[in-house]
C-alpha positions as CSV (number, residue, x, y, z in Angstrom):
1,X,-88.5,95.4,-2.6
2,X,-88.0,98.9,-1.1
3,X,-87.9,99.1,3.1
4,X,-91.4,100.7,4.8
5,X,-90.5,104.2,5.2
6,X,-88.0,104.6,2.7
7,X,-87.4,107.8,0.7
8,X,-89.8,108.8,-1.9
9,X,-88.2,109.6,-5.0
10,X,-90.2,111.5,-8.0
11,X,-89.1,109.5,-11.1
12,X,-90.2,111.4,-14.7
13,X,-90.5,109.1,-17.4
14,X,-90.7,109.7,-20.7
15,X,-93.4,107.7,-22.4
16,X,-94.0,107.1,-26.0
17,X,-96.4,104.4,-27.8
18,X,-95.8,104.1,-31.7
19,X,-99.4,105.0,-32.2
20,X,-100.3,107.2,-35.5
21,X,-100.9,110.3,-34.0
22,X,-98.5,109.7,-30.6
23,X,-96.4,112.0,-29.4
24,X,-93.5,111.9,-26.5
25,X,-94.8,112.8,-23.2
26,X,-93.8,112.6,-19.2
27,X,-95.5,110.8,-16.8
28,X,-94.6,110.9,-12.9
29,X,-94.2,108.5,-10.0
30,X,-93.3,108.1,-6.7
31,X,-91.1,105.4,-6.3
32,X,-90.0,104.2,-2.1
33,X,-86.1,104.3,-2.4
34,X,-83.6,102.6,0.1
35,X,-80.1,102.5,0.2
36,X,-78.4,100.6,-2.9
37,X,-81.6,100.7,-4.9
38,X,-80.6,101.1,-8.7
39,X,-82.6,103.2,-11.5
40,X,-83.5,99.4,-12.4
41,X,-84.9,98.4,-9.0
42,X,-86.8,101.5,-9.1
43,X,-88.4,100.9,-12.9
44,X,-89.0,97.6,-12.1
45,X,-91.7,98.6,-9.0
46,X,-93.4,101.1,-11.3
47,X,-93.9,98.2,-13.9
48,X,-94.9,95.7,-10.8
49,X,-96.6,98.1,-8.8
50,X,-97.9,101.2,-10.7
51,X,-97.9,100.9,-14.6
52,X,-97.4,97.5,-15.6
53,X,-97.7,98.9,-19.5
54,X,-93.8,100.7,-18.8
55,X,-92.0,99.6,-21.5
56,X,-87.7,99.3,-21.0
57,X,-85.3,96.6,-22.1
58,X,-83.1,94.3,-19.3
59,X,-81.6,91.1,-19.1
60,X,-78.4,90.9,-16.6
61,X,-78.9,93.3,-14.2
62,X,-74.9,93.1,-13.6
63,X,-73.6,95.6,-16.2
64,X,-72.8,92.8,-18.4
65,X,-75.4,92.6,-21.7
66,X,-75.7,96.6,-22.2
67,X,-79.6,96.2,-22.1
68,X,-80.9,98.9,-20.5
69,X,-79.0,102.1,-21.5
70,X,-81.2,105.3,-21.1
71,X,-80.9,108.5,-20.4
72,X,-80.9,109.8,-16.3
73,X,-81.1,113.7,-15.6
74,X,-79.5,114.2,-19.4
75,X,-77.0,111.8,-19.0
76,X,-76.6,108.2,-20.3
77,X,-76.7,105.4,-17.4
78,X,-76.7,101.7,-17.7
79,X,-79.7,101.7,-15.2
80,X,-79.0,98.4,-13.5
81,X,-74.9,99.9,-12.8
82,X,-76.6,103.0,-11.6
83,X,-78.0,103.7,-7.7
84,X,-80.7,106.2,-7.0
85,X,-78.6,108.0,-4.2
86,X,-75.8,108.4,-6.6
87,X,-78.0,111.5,-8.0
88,X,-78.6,113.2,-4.4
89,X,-82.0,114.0,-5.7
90,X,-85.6,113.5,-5.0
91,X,-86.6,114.0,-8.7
92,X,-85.1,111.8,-11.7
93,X,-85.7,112.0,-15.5
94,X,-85.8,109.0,-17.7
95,X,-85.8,109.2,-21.4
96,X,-84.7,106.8,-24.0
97,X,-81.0,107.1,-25.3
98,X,-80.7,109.9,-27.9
99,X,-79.5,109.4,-31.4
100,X,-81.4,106.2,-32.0
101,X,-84.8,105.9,-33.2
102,X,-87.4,105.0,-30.2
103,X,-89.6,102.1,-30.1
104,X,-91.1,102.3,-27.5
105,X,-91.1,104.8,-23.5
106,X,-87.5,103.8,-23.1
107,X,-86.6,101.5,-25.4
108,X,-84.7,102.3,-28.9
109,X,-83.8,100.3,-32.0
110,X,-79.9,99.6,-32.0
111,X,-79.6,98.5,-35.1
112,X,-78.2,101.3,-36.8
113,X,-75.3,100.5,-34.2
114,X,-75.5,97.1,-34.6
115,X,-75.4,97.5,-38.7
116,X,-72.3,99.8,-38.6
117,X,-69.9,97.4,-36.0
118,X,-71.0,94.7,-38.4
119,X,-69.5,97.0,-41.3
120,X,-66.3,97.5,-39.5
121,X,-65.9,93.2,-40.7
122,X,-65.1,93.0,-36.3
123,X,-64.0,89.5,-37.0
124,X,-60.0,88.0,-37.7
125,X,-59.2,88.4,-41.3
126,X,-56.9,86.1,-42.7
127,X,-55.8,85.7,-46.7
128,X,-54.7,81.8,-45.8
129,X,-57.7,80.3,-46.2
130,X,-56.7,77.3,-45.8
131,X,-55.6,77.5,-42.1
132,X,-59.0,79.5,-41.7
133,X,-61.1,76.5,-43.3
134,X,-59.0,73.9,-41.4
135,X,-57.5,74.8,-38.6
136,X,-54.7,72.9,-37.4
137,X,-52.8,75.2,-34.4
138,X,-53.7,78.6,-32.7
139,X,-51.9,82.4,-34.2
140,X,-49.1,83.5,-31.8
141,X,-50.2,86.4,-29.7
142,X,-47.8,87.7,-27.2
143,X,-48.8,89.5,-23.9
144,X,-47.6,92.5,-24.8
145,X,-49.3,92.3,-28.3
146,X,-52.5,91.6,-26.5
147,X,-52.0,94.5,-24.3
148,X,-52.1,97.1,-27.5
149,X,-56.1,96.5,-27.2
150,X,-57.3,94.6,-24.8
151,X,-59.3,97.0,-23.1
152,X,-61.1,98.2,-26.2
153,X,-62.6,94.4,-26.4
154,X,-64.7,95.2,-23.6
155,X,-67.1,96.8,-24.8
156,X,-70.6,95.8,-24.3
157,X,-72.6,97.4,-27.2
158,X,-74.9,98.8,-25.0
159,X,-75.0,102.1,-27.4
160,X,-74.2,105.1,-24.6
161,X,-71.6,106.3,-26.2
162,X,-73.2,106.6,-29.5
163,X,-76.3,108.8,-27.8
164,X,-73.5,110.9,-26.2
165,X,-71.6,111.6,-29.3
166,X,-72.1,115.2,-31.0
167,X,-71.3,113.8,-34.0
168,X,-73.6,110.7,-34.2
169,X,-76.3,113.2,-33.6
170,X,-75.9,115.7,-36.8
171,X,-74.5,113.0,-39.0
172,X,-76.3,109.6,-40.0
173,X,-73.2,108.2,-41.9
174,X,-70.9,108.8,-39.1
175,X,-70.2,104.8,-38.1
176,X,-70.3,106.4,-34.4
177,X,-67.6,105.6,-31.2
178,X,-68.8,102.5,-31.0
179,X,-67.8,100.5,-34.6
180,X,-64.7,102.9,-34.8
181,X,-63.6,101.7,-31.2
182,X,-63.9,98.3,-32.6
183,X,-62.5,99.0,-35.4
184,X,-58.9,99.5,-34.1
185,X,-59.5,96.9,-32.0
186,X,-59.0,94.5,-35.1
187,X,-56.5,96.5,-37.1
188,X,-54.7,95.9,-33.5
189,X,-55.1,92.9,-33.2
190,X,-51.6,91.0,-34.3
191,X,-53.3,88.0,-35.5
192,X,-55.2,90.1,-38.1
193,X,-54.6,90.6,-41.5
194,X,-57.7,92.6,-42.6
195,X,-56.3,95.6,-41.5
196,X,-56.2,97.6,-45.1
197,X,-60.0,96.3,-45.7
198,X,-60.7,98.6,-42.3
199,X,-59.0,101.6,-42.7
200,X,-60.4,102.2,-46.6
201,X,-64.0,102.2,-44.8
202,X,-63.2,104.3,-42.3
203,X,-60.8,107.1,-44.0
204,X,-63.9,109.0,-45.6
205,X,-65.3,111.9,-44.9
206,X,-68.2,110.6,-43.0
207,X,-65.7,108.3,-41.4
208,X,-62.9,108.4,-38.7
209,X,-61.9,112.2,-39.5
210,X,-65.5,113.9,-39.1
211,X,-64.3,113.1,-34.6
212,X,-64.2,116.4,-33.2
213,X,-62.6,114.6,-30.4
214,X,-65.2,116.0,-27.5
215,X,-64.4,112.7,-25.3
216,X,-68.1,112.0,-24.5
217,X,-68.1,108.7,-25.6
218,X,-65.3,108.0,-23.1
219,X,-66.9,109.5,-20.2
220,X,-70.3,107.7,-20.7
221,X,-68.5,104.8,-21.2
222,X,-69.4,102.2,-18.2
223,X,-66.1,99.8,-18.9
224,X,-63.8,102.1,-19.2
225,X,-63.2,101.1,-23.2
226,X,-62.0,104.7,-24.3
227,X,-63.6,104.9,-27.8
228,X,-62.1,108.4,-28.1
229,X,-58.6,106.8,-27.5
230,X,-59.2,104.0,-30.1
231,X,-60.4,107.0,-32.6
232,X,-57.3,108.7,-31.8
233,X,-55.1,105.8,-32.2
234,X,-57.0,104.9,-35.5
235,X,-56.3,108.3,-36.9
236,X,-52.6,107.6,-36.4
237,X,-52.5,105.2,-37.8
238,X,-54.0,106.5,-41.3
239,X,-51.7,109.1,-40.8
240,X,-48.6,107.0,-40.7
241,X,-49.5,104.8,-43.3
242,X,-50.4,107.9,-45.3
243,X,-47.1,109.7,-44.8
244,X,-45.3,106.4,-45.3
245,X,-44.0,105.9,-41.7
246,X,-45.5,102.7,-41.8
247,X,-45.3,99.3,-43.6
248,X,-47.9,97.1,-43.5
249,X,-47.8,94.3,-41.3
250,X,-47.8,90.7,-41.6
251,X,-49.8,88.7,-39.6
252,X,-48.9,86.8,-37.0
253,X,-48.0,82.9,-38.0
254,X,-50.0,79.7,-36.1
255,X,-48.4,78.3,-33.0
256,X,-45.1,75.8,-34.0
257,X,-46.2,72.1,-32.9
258,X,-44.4,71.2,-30.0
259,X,-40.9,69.4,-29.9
260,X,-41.4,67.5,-26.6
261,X,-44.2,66.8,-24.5
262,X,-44.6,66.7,-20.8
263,X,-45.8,64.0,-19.0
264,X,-49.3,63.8,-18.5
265,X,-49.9,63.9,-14.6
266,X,-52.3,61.1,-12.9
267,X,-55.4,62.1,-10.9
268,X,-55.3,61.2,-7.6
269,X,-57.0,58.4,-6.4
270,X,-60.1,58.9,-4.1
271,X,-60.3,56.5,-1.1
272,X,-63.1,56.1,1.0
């Protein structure tokens, strides 16, 4: 709950109710702002206190589940990662992320970017079935293997790199930053054998090659993934395998059983 006497802060949100005949449209309100209040906080007082029909999606409120991506002064926030004084402004505009179709005020259907990471098959791939089916031992990773895209695993699929991407807005079969970033993820993964399945979906002319590279995606990125970095290591990769310069890989075999084992040690005993 906001201090007595705090700040007032103008917040203009865009509303929107899928009603025949509805059109987008701002609505204002003054919102009491104190010192680490988040765009969240702040939505979450008009919905208690001044609209109650607001509509926006949340869940964590720790920058964790992606929920409520929208769009802050023409720029994509994660509004529960985001503070109010971080804008050093008495007015703020919401809308809903751009380049996915709107619900609802700020709430948008991710399923295109839902359907096109699930294309991208963002699962291991392996052609022994029978170690799939049964498994009997973990695949060998090193450190340094798991290194090679690591941070591209954290992303959180909350979509703002997709509404920051040029390209995602003009073209409808681009897969966006997103399922591309996730893409090389698995081709990079050494316990993957699924690569060649990848790269075929991807090396199209809707696909990896229609980047322009502008970087947005990376900068409205809130986990530091680099999606723009993955694109650019994916298109490498074609590139190599194109020209030859690479052979394809095998993956990497299950963990050897063990050829001694260590003592177990005893829990201590508790006295009274």
């Amino acid at each position: 709950m906001p201090e007595s006497g705090a700040k007032q802060i103008t917040f203009k949100v865009q509303r929107y109710d899928p009603e025949p005949g509805s059109t987008p449209h701002s609505q204002e309100f003054n919102v009491p702002s104190s010192r680490g209040m988040t765009m969240l906080d702040g939505l979450i007082y008009i919905k208690e206190n001044l609209d109650s029909t607001l509509t926006f999606r949340t869940s964590c409120r720790m920058g964790i589940c992606g929920s409520c991506g929208m769009l802050v002064n023409s720029y994509p926030h994660l509004a529960c990662h985001t503070q109010i004084e971080e804008f050093h402004s008495d007015t703020l505009t919401i809308k809903p992320l751009p380049n996915l179709p709107i619900i609802k005020d700020l709430v948008v259907d991710l399923t295109p970017m839902f359907n096109n990471h699930k294309s991208m098959k963002p699962y291991i791939i392996r052609h022994d079935t029978e170690e799939m089916d049964s498994p009997t031992a973990e695949f060998v990773q090193r450190p340094e293997e798991l290194a090679t895209f690591l941070q591209f695993t954290y992303c959180i699929k909350c979509g703002l790199c997709v509404s920051a991407c040029p390209t995602s807005g003009s073209d409808k079969l681009f897969p966006g930053p997103q399922a591309l970033a996730q893409c090389y993820r698995y081709c990079a993964d050494s316990r993957d054998g699924g690569g060649q399945e990848r790269l075929s979906l991807v090396s199209t002319d809707h696909g990896v090659w229609h980047c322009h590279l502008a970087g947005a995606c990376s900068e409205a990125c809130p986990k530091g993934v680099d999606p723009a970095l993955a694109i650019q290591l994916l298109k490498r990769r074609l590139a190599s395998q194109a020209l030859g310069l690479r052979k394809k890989p095998s993956p990497s075999p299950v963990v050897s059983p063990p050829t001694e084992t260590k003592p177990k040690i005893p829990f201590p005993e508790f006295t009274a």
